[in-house]
N, C-alpha and C positions, 0 to 999 in steps of 0.2 A: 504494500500500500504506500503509493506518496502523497505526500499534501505537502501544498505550496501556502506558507504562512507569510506574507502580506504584512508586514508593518511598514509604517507611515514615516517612521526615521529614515533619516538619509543616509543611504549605506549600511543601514543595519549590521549589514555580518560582520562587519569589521571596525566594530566602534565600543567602548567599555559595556554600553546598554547591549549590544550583542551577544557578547559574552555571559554575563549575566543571564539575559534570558535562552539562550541555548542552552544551559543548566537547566532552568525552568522547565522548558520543553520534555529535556533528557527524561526526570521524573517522571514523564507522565504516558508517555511512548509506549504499546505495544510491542516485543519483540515480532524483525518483520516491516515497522513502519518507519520511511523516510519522510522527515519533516527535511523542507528545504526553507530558511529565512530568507526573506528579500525584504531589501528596503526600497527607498523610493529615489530615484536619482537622478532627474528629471526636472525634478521639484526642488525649494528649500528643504522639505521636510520639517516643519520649527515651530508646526500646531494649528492642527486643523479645526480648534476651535475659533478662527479668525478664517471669515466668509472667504476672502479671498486668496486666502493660501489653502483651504479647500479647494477652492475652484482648481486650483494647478497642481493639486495632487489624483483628482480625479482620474482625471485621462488614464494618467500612466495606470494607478490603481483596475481601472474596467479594461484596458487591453492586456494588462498583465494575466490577467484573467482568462481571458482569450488566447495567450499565450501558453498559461499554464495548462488549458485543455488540448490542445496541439502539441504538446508536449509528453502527453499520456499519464498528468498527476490527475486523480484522483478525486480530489475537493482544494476548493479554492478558501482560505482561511483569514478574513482582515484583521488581523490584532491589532485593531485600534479602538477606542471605546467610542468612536465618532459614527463607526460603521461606515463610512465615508467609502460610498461606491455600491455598496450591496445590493439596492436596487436593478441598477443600470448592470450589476456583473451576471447576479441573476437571470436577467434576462439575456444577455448577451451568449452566457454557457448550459451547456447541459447538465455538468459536472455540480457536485453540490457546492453553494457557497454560504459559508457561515461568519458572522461576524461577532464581537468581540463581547457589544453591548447587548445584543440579540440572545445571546446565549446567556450570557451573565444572570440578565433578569430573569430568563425561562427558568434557569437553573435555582434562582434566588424564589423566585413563587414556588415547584415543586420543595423547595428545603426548608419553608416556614411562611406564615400567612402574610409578613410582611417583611419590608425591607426599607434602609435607607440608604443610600450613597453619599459617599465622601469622595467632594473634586478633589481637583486637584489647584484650583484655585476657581474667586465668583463666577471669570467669564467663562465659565464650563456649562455653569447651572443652565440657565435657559436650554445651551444645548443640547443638552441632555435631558432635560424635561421633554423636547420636542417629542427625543429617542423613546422617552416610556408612552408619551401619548400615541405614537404613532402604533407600538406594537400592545397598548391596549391596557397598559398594566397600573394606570396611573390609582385605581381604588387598594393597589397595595402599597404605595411608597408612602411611607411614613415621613421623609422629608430630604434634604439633602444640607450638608454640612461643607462648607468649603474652607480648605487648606489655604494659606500664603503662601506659594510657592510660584515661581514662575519657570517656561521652559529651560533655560541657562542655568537654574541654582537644581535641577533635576537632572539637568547634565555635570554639576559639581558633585552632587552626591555620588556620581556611581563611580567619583574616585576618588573620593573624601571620606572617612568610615563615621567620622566624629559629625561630621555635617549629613551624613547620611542619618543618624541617630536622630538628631534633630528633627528631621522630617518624620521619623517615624514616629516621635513623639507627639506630633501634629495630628498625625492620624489617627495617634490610639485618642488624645484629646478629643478630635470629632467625631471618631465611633462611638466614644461614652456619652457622648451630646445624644446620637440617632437612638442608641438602648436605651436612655433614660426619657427618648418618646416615644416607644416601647415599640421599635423596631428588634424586627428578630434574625434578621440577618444584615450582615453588612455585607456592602459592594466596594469593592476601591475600585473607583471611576480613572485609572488611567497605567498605562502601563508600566511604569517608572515603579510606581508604590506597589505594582502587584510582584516584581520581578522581586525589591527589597521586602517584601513579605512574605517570600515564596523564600527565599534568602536564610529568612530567619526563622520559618519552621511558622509564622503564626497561619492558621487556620482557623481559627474558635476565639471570641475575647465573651468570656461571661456567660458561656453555653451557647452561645450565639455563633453559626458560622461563619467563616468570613469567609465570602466566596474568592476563590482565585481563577479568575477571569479565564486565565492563559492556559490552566490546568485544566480546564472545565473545559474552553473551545477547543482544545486538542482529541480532548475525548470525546467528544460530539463530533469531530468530525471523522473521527474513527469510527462512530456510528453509524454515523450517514452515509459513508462508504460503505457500509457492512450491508445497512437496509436495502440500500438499490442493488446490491448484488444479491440479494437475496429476490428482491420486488420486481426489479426492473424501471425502477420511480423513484424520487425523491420529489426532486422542487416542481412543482404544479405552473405547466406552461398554458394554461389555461388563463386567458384578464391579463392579471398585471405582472406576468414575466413573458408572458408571451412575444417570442419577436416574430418580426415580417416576414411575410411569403411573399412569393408571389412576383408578382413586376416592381412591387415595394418594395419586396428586397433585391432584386437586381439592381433596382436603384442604387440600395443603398450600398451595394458592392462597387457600384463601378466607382461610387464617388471615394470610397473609404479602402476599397481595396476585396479580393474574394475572402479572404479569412476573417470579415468583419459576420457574426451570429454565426449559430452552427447550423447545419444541414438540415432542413425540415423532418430528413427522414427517420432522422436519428433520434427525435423528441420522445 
């Protein structure tokens, strides 16, 4: 089995955050599964909770996608808590594609009636609030708690241990905020905090899960590999993944190229 994991940092495999979360991954692996990390290189990479460094991380993210089913991986993976692309890859591939936030919450509703998140700083919140309203979940989130933290001092941490502490004290700070308004699981909202808490072994503060994002999409998409081999089905090309046939999509071939959507026949 391969899965092609998708993070939004620029050059991932080869950067402190890399390393770290390649450990993360290691954990959680079926013997048999290649995970490959790709980052984004195209792009800044520097936070795609800022409209417009989404916008130009898109692209690369939905044809990577494209790339990695042409390539014969498996499920397509975005470890970012933005989901940033999941839609448009969706429909783009046949292969399953899972993302980071997506998973988190499904994961955080079956593990206890509610939950809260912890940003990674305020301008996260709205973004993320969009993220739960959209997949439905908003009658269980107990609230969200945001960190001071910003991109750069998140990239100081992963080679500072003493400043990395720091942040983590942050965290545990604003998880005691979401428990004591009787959230029953926590979420860390971003991948930096999930990689240092994967790090340091937390799982649980207070009986309370803490979900680890990265552990959780890895194995879901071990799943979802498993199920279509088994089904023949996963993502529903039916509505809103559905892509173009027809003279519509030859259109949309000539203009973008023939390996843009997959082969109708193969849905």
């Amino acid at each position: 089995m391969k899965l092609w994991y998708q993070s939004l940092a620029r050059q991932t495999e080869s950067t402190p955050y890399g390393e770290i979360l390649r450990a993360t991954i290691a954990t959680a692996v079926e013997p048999g599964t290649q995970v490959d990390m790709r980052g984004v290189s195209q792009s800044p990479g520097i936070g795609v909770h800022y409209r417009f460094l989404e916008h130009h991380d898109l692209r690369e993210v939905i044809f990577n996608a494209m790339q990695a089913e042409r390539e014969g991986y498996d499920a397509f993976l975005i470890g970012n808590i933005s989901d940033a692309g999941i839609r448009e890859a969706r429909e783009c591939v046949n292969i399953p594609v899972l993302g980071l936030c997506e998973t988190s919450l499904h994961m955080a509703s079956i593990m206890g009636a509610s939950f809260g998140l912890v940003t990674i700083s305020p301008k996260w919140n709205l973004r993320l609030m969009e993220n739960v309203q959209r997949y439905g979940l908003e009658r269980r989130l107990i609230g969200m708690e945001a960190m001071d933290t910003t991109p750069i001092e998140l990239k100081r941490a992963m080679i500072d241990k003493p400043f990395r502490q720091s942040i983590l004290d942050q965290f545990n700070l604003a998880a005691q905020k979401l428990l004591d308004k009787g959230a029953e699981i926590i979420i860390p909202a971003g991948g930096d905090i999930i990689v240092f808490l994967a790090e340091s072994h937390t799982y649980e503060i207070e009986r309370a899960p803490v979900v680890n994002g990265i552990v959780e999409l890895i194995k879901m998409g071990e799943m979802a590999v498993k199920l279509r081999k088994i089904t023949g089905r996963f993502t529903s090309k039916r509505l809103s993944y559905a892509p173009p046939t027809g003279e519509y999509l030859q259109r949309t071939r000539h203009f973008f190229g023939d390996d843009v959507y997959p082969d109708p026949k193969n849905i």
